[in-house]
N, C-alpha and C positions, 0 to 999 in steps of 0.2 A: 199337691194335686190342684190346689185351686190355681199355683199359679198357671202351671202348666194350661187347666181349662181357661186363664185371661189368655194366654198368648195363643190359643188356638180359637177362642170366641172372643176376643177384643175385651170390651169393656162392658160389665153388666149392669145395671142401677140395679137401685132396690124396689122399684116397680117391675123388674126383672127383665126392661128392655134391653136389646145387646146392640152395643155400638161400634163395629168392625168393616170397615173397610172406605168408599168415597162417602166423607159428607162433604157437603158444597157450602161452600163460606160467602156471603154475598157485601160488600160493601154499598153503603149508602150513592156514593158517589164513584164515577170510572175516572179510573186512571192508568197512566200514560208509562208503559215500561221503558219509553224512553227518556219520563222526566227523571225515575229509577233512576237509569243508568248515570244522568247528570247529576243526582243526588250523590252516587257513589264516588261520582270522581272529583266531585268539592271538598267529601270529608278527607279523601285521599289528598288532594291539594291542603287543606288545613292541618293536617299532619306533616306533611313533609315541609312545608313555612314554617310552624313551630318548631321543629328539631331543627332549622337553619336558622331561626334568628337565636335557638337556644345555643347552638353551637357560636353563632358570630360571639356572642356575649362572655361565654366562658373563656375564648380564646382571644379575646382583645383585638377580636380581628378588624372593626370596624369598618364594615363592608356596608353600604347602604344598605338598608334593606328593602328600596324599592328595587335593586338588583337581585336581591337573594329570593324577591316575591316574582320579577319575572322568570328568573330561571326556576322557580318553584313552579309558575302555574307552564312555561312549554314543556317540563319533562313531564309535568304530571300527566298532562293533556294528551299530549304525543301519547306518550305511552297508554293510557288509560283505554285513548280512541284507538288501541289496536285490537281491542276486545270488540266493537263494533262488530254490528251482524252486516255491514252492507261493507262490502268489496271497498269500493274508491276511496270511504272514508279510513280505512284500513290503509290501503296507501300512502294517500295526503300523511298519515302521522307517521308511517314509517319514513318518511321522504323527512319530517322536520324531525324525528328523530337521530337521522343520519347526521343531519345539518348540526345537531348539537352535540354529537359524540366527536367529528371529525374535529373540531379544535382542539378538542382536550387530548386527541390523539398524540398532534400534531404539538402539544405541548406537555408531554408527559414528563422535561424534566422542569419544568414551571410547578408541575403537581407536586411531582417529588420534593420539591423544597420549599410548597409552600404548604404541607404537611408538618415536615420540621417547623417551620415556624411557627404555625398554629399550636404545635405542641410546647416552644419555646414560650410564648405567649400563654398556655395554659399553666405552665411552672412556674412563670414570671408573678402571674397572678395570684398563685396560691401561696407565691415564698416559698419554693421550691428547689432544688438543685438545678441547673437548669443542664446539669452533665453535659449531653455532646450534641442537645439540643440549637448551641449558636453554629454549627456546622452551614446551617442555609447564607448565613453571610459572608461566605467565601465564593458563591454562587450569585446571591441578590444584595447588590451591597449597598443601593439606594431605595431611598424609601417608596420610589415610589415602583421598584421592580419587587421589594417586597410585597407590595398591596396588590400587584399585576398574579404573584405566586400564590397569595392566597386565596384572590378572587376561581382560580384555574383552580384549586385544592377543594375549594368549595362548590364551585360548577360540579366537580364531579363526583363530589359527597350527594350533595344534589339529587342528582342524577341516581346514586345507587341506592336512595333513599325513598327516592319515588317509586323505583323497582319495585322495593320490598313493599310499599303501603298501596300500591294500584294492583298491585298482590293478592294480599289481603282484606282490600274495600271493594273493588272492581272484578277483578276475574274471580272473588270467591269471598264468601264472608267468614272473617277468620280472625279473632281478636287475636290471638297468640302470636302472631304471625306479626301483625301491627307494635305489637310490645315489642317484641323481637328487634323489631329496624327501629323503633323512636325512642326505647326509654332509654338505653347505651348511651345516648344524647343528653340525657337530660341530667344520668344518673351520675356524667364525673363532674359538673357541676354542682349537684347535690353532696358528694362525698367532700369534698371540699367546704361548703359550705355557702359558695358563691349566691349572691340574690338572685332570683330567677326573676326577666322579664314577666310580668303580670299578661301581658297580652300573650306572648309566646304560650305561657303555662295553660290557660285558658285553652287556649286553642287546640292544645295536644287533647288536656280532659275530655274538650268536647269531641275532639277525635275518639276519643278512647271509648267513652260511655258509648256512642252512638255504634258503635262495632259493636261494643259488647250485646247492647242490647238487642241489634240483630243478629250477633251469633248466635245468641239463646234462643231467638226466635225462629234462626235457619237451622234447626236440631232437628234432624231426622232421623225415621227406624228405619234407614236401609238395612241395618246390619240384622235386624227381624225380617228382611226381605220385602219390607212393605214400601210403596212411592205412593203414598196415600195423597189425597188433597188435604186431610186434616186427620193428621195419623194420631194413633194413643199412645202417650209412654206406659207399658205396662206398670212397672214398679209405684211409682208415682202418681198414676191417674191421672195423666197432664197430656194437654192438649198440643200440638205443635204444627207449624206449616211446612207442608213439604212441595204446595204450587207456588212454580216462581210468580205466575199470575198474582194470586193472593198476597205473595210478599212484596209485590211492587205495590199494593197499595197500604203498605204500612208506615212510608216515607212519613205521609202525611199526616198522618197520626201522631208521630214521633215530632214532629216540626210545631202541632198545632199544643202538643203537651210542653214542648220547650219553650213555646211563646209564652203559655202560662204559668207559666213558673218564673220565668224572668219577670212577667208585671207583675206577678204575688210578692216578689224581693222587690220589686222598685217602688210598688205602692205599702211594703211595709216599711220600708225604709224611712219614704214622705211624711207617712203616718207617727214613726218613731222621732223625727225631726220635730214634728208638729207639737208633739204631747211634752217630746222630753228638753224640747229648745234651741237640741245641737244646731250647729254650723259649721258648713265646710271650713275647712282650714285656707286658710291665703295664698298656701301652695297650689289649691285647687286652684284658685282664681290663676296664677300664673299663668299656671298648664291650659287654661284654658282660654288664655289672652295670646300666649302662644300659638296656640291651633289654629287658633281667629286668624292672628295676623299673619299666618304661614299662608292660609291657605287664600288671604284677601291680597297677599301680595304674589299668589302665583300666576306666571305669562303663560297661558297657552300657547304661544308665538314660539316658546322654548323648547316648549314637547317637539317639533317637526321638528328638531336637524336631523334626526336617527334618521327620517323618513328619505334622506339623499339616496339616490339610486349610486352603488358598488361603481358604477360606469361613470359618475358624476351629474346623473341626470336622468331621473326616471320620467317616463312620458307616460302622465295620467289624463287619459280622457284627450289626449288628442296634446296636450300642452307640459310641453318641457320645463324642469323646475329648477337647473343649473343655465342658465344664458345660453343655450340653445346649443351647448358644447356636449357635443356625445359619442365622442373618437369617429368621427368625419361621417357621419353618416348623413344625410341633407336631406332635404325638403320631405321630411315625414312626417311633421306636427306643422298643425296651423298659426299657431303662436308659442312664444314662451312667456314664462311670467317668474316672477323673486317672491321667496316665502322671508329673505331676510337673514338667511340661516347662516351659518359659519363656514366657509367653506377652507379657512388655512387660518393659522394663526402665528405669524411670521414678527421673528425677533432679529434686529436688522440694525446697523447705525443710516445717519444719514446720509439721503439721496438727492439729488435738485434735477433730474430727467424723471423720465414714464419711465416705471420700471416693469418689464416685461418678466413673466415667471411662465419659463417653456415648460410644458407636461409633453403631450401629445404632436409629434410629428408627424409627417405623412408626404409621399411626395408621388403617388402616379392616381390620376383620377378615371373611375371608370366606373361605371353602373351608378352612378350617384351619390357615390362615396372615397372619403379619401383615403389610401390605406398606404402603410411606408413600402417602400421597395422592397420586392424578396431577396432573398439573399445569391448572390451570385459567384465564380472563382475572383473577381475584380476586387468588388468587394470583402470578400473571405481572406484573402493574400493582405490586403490594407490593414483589414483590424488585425489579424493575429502578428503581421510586423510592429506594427505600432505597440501593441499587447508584450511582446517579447522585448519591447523596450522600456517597459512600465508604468505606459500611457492609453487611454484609448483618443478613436478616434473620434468623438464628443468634445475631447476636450482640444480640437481644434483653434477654438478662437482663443482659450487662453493658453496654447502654444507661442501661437502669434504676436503674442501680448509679453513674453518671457524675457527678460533682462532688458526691458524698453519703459520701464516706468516712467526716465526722464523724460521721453520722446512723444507719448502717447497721453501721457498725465493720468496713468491708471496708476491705482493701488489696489493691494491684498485685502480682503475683506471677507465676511465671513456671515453666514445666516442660519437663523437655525428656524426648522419649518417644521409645523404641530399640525397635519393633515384632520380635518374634522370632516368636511359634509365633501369634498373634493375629492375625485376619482385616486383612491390609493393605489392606481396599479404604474404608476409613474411619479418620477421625481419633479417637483418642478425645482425650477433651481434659473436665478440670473441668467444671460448671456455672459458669456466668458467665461463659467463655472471651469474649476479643474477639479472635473467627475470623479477620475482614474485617485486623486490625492483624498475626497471624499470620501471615498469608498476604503483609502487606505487606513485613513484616520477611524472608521467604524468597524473596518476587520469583516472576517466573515458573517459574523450574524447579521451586516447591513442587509444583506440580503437584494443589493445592489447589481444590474446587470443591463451591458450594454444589448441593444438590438443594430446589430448594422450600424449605419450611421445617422441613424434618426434616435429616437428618445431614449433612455437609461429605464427600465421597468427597475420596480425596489417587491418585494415581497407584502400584499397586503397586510400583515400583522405589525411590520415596520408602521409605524405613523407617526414619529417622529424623528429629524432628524437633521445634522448640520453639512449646509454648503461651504464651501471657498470659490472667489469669485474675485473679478477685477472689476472694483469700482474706478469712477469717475465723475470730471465738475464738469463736464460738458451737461450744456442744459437742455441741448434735444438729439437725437438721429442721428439727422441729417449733417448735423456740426461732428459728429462724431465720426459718421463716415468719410467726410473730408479730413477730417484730423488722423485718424487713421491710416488714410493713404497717402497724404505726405510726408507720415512717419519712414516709408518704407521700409514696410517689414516684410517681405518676400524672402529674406535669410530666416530659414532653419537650422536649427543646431545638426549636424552632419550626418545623424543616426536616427533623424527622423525625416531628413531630406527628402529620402526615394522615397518612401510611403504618401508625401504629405503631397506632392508633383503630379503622384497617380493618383493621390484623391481630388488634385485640380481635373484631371482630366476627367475622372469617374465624374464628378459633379457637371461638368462641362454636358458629359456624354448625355447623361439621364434625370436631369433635374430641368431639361432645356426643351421637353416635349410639351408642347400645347397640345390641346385636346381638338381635335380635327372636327371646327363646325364649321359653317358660313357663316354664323352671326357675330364669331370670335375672332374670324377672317375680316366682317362686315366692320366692325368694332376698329380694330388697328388699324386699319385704313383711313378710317374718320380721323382717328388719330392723329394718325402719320401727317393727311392732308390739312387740319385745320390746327393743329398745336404744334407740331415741330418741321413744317416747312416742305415735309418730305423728301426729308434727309435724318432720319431717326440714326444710321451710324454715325452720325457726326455730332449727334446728340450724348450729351454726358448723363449717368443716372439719376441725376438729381432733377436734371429737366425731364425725361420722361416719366419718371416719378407725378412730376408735377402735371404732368399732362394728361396722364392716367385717372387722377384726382377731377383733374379740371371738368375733362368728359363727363365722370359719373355727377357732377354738379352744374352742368350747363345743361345737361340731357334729364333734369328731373329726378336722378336716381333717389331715392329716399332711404331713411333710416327706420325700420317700422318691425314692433314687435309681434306685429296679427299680419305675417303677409301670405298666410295660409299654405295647403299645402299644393309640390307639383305634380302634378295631372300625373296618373297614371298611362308610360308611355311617353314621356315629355324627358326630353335630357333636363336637368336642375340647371345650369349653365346657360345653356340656351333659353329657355326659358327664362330666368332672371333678365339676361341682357333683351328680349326681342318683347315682351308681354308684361313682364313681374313689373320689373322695376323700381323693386320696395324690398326691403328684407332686410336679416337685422346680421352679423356680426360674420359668420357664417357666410353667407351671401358676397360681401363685398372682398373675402378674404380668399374665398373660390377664384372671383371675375380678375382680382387682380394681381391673382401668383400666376392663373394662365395668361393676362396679358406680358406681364415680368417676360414672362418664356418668349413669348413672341415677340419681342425686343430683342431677345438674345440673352435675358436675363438666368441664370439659375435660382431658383425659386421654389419653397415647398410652403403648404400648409399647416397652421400650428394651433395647437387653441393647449390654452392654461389660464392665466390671471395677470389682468393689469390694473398695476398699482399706482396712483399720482403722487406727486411732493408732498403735494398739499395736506395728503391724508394725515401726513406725518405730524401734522398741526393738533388731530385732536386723539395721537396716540398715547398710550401710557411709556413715559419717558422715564427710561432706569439710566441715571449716568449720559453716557454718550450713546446709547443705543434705545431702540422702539419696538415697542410693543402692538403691529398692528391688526384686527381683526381684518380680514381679508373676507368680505360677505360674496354673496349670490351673487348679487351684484357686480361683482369684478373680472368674475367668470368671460371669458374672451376667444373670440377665433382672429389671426391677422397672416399675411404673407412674412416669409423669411427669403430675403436675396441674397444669393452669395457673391461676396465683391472682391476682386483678384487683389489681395493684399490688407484687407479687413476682415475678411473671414464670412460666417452667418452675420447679419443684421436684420431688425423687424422693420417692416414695411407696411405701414398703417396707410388702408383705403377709405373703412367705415368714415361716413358722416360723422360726424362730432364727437370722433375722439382723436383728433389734435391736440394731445396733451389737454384732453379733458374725458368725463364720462359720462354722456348722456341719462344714464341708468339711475347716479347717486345724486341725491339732494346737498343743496349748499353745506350744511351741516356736515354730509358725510362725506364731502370734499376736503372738509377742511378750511371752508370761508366761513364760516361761523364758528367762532369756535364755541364747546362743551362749558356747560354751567362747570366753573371749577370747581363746586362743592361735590359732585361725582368723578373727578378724577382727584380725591384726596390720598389718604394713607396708603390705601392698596397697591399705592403704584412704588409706594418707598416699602415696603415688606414684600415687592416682588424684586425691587433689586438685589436680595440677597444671594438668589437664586443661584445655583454653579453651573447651570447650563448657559446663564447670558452673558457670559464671560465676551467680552471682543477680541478674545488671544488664542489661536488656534492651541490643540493639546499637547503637553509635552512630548516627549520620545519616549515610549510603553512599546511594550509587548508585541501589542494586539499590531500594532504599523506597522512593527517589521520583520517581526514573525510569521504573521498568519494572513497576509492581504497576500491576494493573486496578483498585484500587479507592483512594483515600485517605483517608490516615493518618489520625486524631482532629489535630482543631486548634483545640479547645479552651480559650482562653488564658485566661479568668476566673478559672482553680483551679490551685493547683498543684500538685496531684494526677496532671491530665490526661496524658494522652500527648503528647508533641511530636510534629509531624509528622516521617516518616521514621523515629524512632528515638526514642531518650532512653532516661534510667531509670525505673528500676519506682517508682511509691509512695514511700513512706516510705522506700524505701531508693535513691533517689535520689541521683545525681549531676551537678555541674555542668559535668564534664565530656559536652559535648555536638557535640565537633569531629568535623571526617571526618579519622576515622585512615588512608582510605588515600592511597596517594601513585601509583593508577594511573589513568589515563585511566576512562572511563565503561563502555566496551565491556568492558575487559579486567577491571575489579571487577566488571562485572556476571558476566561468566563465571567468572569466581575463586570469587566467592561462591555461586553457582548447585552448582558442582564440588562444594564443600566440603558442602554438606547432601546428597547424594546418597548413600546407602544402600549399601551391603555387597550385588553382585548374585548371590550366592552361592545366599542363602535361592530368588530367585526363576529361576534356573536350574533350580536340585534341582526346586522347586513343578512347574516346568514339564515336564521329563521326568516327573514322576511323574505330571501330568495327560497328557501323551503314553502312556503306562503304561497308564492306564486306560481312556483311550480305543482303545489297541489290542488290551485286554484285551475289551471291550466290543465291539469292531469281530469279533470270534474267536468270541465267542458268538453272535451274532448271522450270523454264516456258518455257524456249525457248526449251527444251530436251522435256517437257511434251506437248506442241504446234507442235512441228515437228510431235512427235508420232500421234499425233488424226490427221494430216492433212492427212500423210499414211492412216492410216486407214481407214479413213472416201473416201479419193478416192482409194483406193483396193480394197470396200466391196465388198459382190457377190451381192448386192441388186443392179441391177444397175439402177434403176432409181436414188435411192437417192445417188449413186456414182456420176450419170450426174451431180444433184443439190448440191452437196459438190465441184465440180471442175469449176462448173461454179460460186459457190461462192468466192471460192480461187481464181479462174482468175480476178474476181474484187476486192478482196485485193491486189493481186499482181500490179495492176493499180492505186491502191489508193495509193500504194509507190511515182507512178511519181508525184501525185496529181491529176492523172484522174478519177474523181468521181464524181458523181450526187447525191446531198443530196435531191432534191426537191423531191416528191413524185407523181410518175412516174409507167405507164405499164411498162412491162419486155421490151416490144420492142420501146418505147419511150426514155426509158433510154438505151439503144443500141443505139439507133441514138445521143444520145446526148454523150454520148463514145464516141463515130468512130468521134464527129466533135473535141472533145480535144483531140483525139490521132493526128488529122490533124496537130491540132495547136502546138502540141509536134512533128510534121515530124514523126509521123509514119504512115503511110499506106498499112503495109502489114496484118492490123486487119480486115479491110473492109468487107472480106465476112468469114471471120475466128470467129469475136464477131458476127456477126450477125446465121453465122451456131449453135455456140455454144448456143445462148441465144433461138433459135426456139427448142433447142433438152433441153432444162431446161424449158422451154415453157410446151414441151411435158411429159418429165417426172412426172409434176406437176401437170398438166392439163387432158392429154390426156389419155383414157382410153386403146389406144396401148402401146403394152411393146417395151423397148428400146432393140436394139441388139446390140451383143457384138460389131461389124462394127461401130455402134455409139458411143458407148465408147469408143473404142479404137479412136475415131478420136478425142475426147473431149479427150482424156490423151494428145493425140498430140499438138492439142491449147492450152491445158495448158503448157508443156512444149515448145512452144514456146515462149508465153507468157513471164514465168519464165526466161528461160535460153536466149534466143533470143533477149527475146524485153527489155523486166524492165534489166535483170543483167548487159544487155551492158552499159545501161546507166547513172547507180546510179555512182557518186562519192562515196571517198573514206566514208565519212560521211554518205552520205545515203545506204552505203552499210552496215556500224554498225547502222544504224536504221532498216533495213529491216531484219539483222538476229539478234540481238536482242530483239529490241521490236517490231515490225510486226512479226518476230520469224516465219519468209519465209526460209529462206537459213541455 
């Protein structure tokens, strides 16, 4: 009986008062359900970090864990921020959560086998059986496509980990739920016996206490029917909260209890030191010399290469960060500038020329950009004959170059290219490369593919990868294109004849259009009249070359990296040649593929990387081959001419790179050389490496099985390529056996594994294009949000102008936090206003919310019309409101909340 009369009269004391239904709980200090909400998605992020690095540990996976903490804090984040009460921010994290799920999509069997391996590595560990757990290395058979498969295995552990704890922390306070997704982690570790990470372990506890302690505290009697502010457990007599209000401000409570309890253990600790004598142990001191010197020897400088724009070149603030190289787009930043960064990392023997590295081609210029030819039947008929004979047409120049070794002084040669801060949407590769044998040599996972007969696109998750190419001892260009053409090589082998004739003439046709100005017109005249006599057909390439040179340095042209940007409305072209007359790589590579043309020359535009000899002075030397870092710095736009019997060649305009580069210091030329106590050991513990090998790969599988195109098969010369495989050139071997010993299927995916790229770079790329597009997606609310706030209070209807500003006046109040969710008359919730604007010290709302909220009363209501006298005095409360009340008082934070997402200001 009596309980029955608790659960029908709540709670009685023994002075016989009864406590049932709203009591109102009042904290000392206000706070912030949004710092809440930030509160919850840290312990959420501290959970799912700890069961990742508890996981790396047990399974020997050794995955940094500055990797496993970013991929911890965007899924957390992302996901977390979908619970978000404001629309855009909701977006923005669905947008970077797409951005992170789509790789591991796109790599689903990377996960599959680097699961098995994890798990092989957890058996490994324990002395275990490891039963059918080595299955992944028939799949990933180097080490570093294993580290690629478990890094992918772990992204999406990751991932489904954050799920369950932004679960349980975030959209709902729920310990069991948190146990659920983290201890599984921690507990086959445990069952084993394995040492747990000290900081891992910590970090789950604190996970774990901090739920619990507000689950206990988010225990409600809904199932008695009650949504009390501060309901009664019958049975128990215990108090509970059931206002989210209330429960946001117990964060702090809980944080300011934790602080004290960690100085009680740190000052008992000191105090036990003192009295009882102890002293750290000398391992402490290690650990702690360690830290020091980790953290005294870290470059900031290092952190930005991730920061490379996907395209090779983000333009922040007006200023390009790759050499002003951004697939032909022109004069749209003011300058460019070098952060230093790594843009290729290229393993090469030696060169004694400039060596040019084509990415990016381009050959019809229009609206201020350069973009390649579209595709045409001309064109279409060329590549897929050339295709059908198992070449493309890229690999033109080292057609022309085939069984001429003796004649031309080329040899076979080979490079292998480690893509870092440089646009991975293209290969760069030599002049002379033979693409079509590249591509054969890495099978289908290269992911290689021609465009027309401009640049070779590779698959951005490819980021590294090896060329074949005809070198040469010619020492510059120009000697090489006379060397070339008294080779006479105009003979094609008979089955590439027709194709290679009609791409004389296709080039002829469409590479030979100049861009129709006056000042390009005005330009070749000067020419014609003061450098070649005015007789420019009787003139050979090399002297109009020369003359084209001459102009832009008789006439002031400069080399300059601030030449700002062109007028809006101004051709880039014209403008350079009649006003500019300064510009940096870009510029000079424009003026002088369109003068090319108008000689007669065929000519497109190129931008990739150029390399000097010289560099080669302070690179890391394995054997007969180099190791060079290819910086910012080398980043390049130049013309390409095509010369009837030499093929493509680069045609260098810019000021001061004559076989030099403006950009690089003496040092990084290669005129000074490197203190040689930094190029020590590390360079003999990289020669071991089996990718820097100088000997193309043997005859596998993956060549001549599974490539689209085939190999050279060439047998008159012994120079040629062997089909599938063989050695390079002159540096040839007779070993030509298949070295592997596995089935067809399983070399082909072995070998496929093993050129696959580090999916690090294109993770980061990809949040950071999630970044900006949700950066983007917020401007564009907050510009579409301002406009309908105008509007809607400017209308001439002015009732519903009233009812638009007296709605905005309480958004603008719901920035402070003054709002009333309960559901309330108009004039009921006006009084409950005016007593939180008290409690925030404001009092000059008092008869200001209550005039405005009777004249929204009336518009609504009332069957009088409002007069303009009324509006206009509702404009004025709002803008006091606004500018007055809220903008005085937001910090710098809540003032980027109120104009971006309340999208007020």
């Amino acid at each position: 009986m009596s309980n029955k009369l608790n659960r029908e009269a709540g709670l009685t004391s023994n002075s016989g008062i009864c406590i049932d239904g709203d009591i109102d709980l009042r904290f000392t200090q206000f706070h912030s359900s949004g710092l809440y909400f930030a509160f919850r998605i840290t312990i959420a992020l501290l959970a799912t970090l700890s069961a990742a690095l508890l996981g790396n540990s047990f399974t020997n996976a050794d995955i940094s864990p500055m990797l496993l903490a970013y991929d911890s804090f965007v899924a957390v984040l992302a996901l977390g921020l979908l619970a978000s009460k404001h629309k855009i921010i909701k977006i923005c994290a669905g947008i970077v959560c797409a951005m992170y799920i789509i790789p591991l999509i796109t790599k689903i069997n990377f996960i599959k086998y680097g699961a098995i391996a994890a798990a092989n590595g957890y058996l490994t560990k324990g002395d275990l059986p490891a039963q059918t757990t080595g299955a992944f290395k028939d799949f990933l058979v180097t080490q570093a496509a294993v580290d690629q498969g478990l890094y992918y295995f772990f992204s999406a552990v990751i991932f489904l980990i954050a799920a369950g704890t932004v679960l349980a922390c975030v959209v709902r306070i729920d310990f069991p739920m948190l146990f659920i997704f983290t201890f599984p982690i921690a507990e086959i570790g445990l069952y084993l016996g394995f040492d747990v990470p000290t900081y891992a372990a910590l970090m789950m506890l604190v996970a774990w206490i901090t739920v619990l302690a507000m689950n206990i505290i988010n225990h409600t009697t809904n199932k008695a029917g009650r949504n009390n502010t501060f309901a009664v457990h019958e049975k128990s007599k215990t108090f509970f909260f059931t206002s989210s209000e209330n429960k946001a401000g117990f964060y702090t409570l809980y944080i300011k209890f934790v602080s004290l309890v960690t100085a009680s253990i740190f000052l008992s600790i000191v105090l036990f030191s003192k009295l009882s004598g102890f002293y750290r142990p000398d391992s402490f001191k290690d650990l702690r010399y360690n830290i020091h010197h980790a953290a005294e020897k870290f470059d900031i400088t290092h952190a930005d290469d991730f920061l490379i724009d996907i395209n090779g070149g983000s333009n922040l603030f007006g200023v390009t960060t790759v050499g002003g190289t951004n697939g032909g787009i022109l004069g749209t930043t003011n300058s460019i500038s070098f952060n230093n960064s790594k843009a290729l990392i290229i393993n090469t023997e030696r060169f004694n020329y400039t060596m040019y590295l084509r990415g990016y081609v381009a050959g019809e210029y229009t609206d201020n950009q350069w973009q390649p030819l579209e595709t045409d039947s001309v064109i279409k008929k060329i590549t897929e004959g050339v295709e059908d004979n198992g070449r493309w047409i890229q690999d033109y120049d080292n057609l022309l170059l085939s069984d001429s070794d003796d004649y031309t002084g080329s040899y076979d040669a080979e490079m292998d290219i480690n893509v870092k801060g440089a646009c991975s949407k293209f290969i760069y590769a030599p002049y002379a490369t033979d693409y079509s044998y590249s591509y054969a040599i890495l099978g289908d996972d290269s992911g290689m593919t021609p465009y027309n007969d401009s640049y070779v696109r590779i698959s951005q998750s490819q980021k590294k990868y090896k060329v074949y190419y005809k070198n040469f001892d010619t020492p510059n260009w120009q000697m090489r294109c006379d060397q070339l053409r008294q080779a006479g090589l105009e003979e094609f082998s008979p089955r590439f004849r027709t194709y290679t004739d009609l791409y004389k003439e296709y080039v002829e046709l469409n590479y030979t259009k100049a861009a129709d100005l006056d000042s390009l017109d005005a330009v070749y005249k000067t020419i014609c009249d003061n450098y070649l006599m005015n007789d420019p057909e009787y003139c050979s390439y090399n002297e109009i070359y020369s003359a084209i040179k001459s102009y832009f340095s008789d006439n002031k042209f400069t080399y300059n990296t601030s030449p700002g940007k062109t007028p809006k409305g101004e051709d880039f072209l014209d403008y350079f040649l009649t006003k500019q007359k300064k510009g940096y790589c870009t510029y000079f590579a424009t003026a002088g593929t369109q003068l090319l043309r108008k000689f007669g020359y065929p000519a497109r535009y190129i931008e990739g990387y150029m390399i000097l000899p010289s560099q080669l002075s302070n690179a890391e030397q394995m054997g007969d081959r180099y190791e060079v870092v290819v910086r910012d710095k080398c980043a390049h736009a130049w013309s390409e001419v095509f010369i009837e019997g030499a093929g493509w060649l680069p045609a260098e305009f810019t000021p001061g790179y004559d076989g030099d580069n403006p950009n690089l210091t003496d040092e990084e030329k290669g005129k000074i050389k490197k203190d040689s106590s930094s190029m020590n050991s590390s360079s003999l513990s990289e020669s071991s490496k089996a990718d820097n090998s100088s000997k193309k790969p043997s005859n596998n599988s993956k060549a001549s099985a599974n490539s689209k195109v085939k190999p050279k098969t060439d047998s008159n010369n012994s120079n040629s390529k062997p089909s599938g495989g063989g050695t390079v050139g002159k540096k040839s071997s007779s070993n030509n056996n298949d070295n592997s010993a596995k089935d067809k299927n399983s070399s082909s995916k072995a070998e496929g594994s093993g050129t696959t790229s580090s999916p690090i770079a294109k993770t980061v790329a990809m949040t950071l294009i999630a970044i900006a597009a949700g950066i983007a997606a917020i401007i564009i609310n907050r510009k579409r949000s301002l406009d309908k706030m105008h509007d809607s209070c400017t209308q001439k209807d002015l009732a519903k102008r009233i009812t638009a500003i007296y709605t905005y006046s309480l958004k603008y109040l719901s920035v402070l936090h003054i709002e009333e969710k309960k559901n309330l008359s108009d004039m009921q919730l006006c009084n409950e206003l005016i007593n939180k604007c008290h409690e925030h010290r404001i009092h000059q709302l008092d008869d200001k919310l209550t005039e405005l909220t009777v004249m929204a009363v009336k518009a609504n209501m009332s069957a009088d019309s409002i007069t303009e006298e009324e509006a206009e005095s509702a404009e004025k409360i709002l803008k006091l409101i606004s500018d007055d009340i809220v903008a005085s008082k937001l910090d710098i934070i809540s003032k980027i909340s109120a104009k971006y997402i309340y999208c007020l200001y």
